[in-house]
N, C-alpha and C positions, 0 to 999 in steps of 0.2 A: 439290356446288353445286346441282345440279340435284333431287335430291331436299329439300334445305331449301327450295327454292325451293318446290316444289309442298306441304310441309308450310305457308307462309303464305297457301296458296289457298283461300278459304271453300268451305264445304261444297255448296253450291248449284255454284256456278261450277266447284268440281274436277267433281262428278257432272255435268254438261253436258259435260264434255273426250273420254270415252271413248266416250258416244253419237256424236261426230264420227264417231269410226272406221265405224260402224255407217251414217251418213249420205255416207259416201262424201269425207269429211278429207281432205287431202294436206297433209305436211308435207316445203318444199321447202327445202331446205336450202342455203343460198348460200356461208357461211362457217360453218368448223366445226374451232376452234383451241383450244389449253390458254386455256381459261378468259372462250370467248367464242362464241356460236352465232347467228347472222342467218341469218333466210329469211320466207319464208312460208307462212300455213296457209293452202289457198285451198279455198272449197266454192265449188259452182257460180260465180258471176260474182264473188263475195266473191275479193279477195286482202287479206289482213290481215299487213304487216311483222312480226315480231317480233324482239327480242335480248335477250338474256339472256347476263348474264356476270357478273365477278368484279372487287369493288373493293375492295382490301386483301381483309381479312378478311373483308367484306361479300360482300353479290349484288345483280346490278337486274336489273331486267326490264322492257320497254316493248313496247308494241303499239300500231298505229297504229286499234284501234278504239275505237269511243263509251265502253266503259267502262272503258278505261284512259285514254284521252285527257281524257275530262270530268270521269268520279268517280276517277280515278289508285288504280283497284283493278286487283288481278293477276287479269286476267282468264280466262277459259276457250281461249281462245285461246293464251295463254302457258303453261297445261296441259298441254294435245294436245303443243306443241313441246318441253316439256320431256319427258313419255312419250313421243313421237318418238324423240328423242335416246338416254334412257333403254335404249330397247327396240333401236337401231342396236346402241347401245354393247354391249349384252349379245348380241345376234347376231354381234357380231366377235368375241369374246372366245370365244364356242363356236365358232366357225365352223373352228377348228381341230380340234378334237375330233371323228373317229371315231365314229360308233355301231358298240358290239359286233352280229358276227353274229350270228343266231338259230339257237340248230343244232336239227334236224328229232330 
């Protein structure tokens, strides 16, 4: 889900998502279930809602900022929280896994 998601995010506004990380991004996670994710991305005073989930077969995504709210585009914002999610999801999955030792 979440990677189609960010395949419908123009190219401008995906390349703004990962500079967040760089700008000091937090992505807070409130709720996080089979097929539905609410939090928010907050930089300095900014809090920006987001959710993102699954209808039928479909996906949505909302954010409570200007350019989703006015122009109802997938913003930058909805990004960050899908690679958020993404990058959680792939930290659990290893987090089990062992690194081999190094032998001298």
């Amino acid at each position: 889900m979440l990677r189609r998601l960010l395949g419908k995010v123009d190219d401008g506004r995906f390349g703004r998502a990962p500079v967040g990380l760089q700008a000091g991004w937090q992505w807070q996670c409130k709720v996080r279930q089979e097929g539905l994710v609410e939090g928010y991305v907050a930089h300095g005073s900014k809090r920006y809602m987001v959710v993102i989930g699954q209808r039928g077969k479909g996906h949505f995504a909302r954010c409570s900022c200007e350019d989703t709210v006015k122009r109802g585009v997938l913003c930058k914002h909805v990004a960050f929280a899908a690679m958020a999610e993404l990058a959680a999801a792939a930290a659990a999955r290893s987090a089990h896994k062992q690194l081999p030792k190094l032998g001298r």
